[in-house]
ZAROMAR-591621 format. One line per field, with one value per atom (N, C-alpha, C): residue in one letter; atom name; x, y, z. Coordinates in nm, 3 decimals. Example, Ala and Ser with C-alpha at 12.3 -4.5 7.8 and 13.67 -1.06 7.14 Angstrom:
<pts>
r	[A:A:A:S:S:S]
a	[N:CA:C:N:CA:C]
u	[1.319:1.230:1.320:1.285:1.367:1.290]
v	[-0.569:-0.450:-0.330:-0.225:-0.106:0.003]
w	[0.780:0.780:0.780:0.708:0.714:0.787]
</pts>
This chain:
<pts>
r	[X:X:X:X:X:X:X:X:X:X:X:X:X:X:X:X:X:X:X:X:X:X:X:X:X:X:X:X:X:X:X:X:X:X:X:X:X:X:X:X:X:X:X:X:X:X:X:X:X:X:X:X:X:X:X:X:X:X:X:X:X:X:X:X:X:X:X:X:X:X:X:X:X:X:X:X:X:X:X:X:X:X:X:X:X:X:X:X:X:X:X:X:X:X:X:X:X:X:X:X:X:X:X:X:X:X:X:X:X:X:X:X:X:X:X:X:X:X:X:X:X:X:X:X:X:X:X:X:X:X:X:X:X:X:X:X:X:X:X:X:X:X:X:X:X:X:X:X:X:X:X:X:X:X:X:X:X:X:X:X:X:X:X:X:X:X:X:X:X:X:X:X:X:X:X:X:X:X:X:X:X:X:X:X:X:X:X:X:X:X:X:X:X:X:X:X:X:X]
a	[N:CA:C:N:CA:C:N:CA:C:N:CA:C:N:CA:C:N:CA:C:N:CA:C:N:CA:C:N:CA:C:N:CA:C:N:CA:C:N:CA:C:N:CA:C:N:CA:C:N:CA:C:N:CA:C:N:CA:C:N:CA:C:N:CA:C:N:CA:C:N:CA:C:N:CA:C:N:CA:C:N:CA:C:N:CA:C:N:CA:C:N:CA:C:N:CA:C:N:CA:C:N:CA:C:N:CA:C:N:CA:C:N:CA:C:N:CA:C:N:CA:C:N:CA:C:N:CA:C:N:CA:C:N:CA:C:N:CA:C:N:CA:C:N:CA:C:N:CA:C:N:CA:C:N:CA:C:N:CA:C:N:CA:C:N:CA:C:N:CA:C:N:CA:C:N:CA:C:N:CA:C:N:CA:C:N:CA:C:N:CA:C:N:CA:C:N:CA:C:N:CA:C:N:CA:C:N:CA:C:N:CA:C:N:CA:C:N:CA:C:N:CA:C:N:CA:C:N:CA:C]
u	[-4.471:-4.341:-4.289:-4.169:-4.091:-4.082:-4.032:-4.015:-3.913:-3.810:-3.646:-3.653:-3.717:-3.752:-3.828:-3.893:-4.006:-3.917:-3.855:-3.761:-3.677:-3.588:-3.490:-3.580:-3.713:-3.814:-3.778:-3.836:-3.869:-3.710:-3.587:-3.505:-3.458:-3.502:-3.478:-3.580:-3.707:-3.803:-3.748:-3.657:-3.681:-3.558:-3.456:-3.309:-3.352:-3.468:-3.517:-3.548:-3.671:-3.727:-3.658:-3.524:-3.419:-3.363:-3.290:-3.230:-3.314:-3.431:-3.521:-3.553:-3.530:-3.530:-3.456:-3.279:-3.216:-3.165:-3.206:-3.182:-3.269:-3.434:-3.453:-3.501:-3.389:-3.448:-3.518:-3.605:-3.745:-3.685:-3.690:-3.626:-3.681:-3.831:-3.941:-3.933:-3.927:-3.924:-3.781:-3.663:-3.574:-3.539:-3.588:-3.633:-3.695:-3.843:-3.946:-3.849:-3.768:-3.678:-3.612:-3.565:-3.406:-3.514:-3.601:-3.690:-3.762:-3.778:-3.824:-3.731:-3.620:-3.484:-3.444:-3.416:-3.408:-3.522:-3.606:-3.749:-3.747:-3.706:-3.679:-3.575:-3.458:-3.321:-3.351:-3.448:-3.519:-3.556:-3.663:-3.769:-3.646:-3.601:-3.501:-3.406:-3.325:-3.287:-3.359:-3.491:-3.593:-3.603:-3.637:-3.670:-3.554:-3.449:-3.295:-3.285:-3.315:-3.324:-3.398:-3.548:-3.667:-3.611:-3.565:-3.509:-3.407:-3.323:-3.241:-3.267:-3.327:-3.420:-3.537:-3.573:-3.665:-3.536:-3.475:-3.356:-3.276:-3.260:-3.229:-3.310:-3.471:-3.534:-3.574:-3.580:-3.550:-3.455:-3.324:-3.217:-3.249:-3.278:-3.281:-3.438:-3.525:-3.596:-3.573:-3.491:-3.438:-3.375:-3.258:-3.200:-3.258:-3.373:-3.454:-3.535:-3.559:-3.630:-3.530:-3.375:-3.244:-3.314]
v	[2.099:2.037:2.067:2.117:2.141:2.028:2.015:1.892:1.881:1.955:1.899:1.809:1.858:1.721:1.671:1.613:1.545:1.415:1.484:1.369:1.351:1.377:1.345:1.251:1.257:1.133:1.004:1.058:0.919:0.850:0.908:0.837:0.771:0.785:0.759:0.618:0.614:0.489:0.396:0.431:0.356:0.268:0.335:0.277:0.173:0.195:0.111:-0.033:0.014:-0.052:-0.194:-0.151:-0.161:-0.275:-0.240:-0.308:-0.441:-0.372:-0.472:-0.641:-0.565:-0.685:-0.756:-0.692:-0.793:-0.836:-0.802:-0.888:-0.975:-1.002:-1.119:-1.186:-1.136:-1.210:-1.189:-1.065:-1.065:-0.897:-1.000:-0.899:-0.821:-0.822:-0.742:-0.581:-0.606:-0.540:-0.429:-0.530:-0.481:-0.379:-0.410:-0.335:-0.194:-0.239:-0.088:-0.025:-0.101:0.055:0.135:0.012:0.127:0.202:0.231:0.317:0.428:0.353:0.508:0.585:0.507:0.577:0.686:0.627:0.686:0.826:0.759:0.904:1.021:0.950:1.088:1.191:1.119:1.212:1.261:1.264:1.322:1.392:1.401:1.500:1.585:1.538:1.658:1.701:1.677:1.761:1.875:1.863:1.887:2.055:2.006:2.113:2.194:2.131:2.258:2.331:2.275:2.353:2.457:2.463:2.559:2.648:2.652:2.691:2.781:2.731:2.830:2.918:2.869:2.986:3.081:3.080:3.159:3.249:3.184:3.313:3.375:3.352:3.440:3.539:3.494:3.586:3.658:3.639:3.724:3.875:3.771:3.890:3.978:3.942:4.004:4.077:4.099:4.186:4.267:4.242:4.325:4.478:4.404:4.472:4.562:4.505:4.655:4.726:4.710:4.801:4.912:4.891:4.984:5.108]
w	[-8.965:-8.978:-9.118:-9.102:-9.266:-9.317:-9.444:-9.561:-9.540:-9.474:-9.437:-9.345:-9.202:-9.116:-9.133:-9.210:-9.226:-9.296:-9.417:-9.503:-9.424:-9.279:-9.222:-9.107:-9.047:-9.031:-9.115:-9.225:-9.317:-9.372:-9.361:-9.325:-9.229:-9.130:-8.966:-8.983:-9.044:-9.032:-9.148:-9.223:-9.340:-9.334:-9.166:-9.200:-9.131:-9.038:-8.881:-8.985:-9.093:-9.151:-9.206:-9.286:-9.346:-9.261:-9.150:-9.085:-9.055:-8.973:-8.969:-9.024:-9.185:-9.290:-9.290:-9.295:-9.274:-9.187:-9.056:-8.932:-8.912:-9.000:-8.993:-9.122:-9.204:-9.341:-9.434:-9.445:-9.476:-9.594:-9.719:-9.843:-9.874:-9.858:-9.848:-9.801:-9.662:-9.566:-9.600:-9.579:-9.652:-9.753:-9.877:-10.018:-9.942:-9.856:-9.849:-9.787:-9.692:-9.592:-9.615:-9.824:-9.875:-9.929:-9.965:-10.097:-9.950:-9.862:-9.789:-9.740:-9.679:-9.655:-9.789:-9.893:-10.021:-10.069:-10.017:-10.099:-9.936:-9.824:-9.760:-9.770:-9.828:-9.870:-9.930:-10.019:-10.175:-10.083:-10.020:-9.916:-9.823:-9.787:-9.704:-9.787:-9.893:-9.990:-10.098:-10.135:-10.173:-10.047:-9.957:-9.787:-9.834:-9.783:-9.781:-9.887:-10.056:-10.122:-10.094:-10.078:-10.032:-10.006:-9.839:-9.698:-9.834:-9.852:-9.951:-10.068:-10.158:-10.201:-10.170:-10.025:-9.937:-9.859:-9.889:-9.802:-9.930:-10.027:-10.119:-10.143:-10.153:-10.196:-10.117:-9.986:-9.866:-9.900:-9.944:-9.904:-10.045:-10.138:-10.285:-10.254:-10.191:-10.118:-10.076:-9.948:-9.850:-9.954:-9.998:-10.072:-10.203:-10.245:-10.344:-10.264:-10.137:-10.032:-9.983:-10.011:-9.989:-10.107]
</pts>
């Protein structure tokens, strides 16, 4: 599994998490969902960068093999 979906996972659990809290109160719970929601945007922004500099250096390859 890439680090783009992986962090687009751990936002998906962390909004669940999130909600969770404050649909029943529990600030706790709450808090962990914004910080995992939060550290997966990190993780899937983190991925897309990758994904984009593996394709530059792709094409900047390609192109000294011309």
């Amino acid at each position: 599994m890439g680090q783009e979906t992986h962090g687009k996972q751990e936002k998906v659990k962390g909004r669940v998490k999130e909600s969770a809290g404050i649909i029943t109160g529990d600030r706790e719970l709450e808090r962990k969902g914004a910080r995992q929601r939060a550290a997966g945007a990190v993780e899937e922004s983190v991925g897309k960068a990758r994904q984009k500099v593996g394709e530059f250096v792709d094409g900047v390859a390609k192109a000294v093999k011309k």
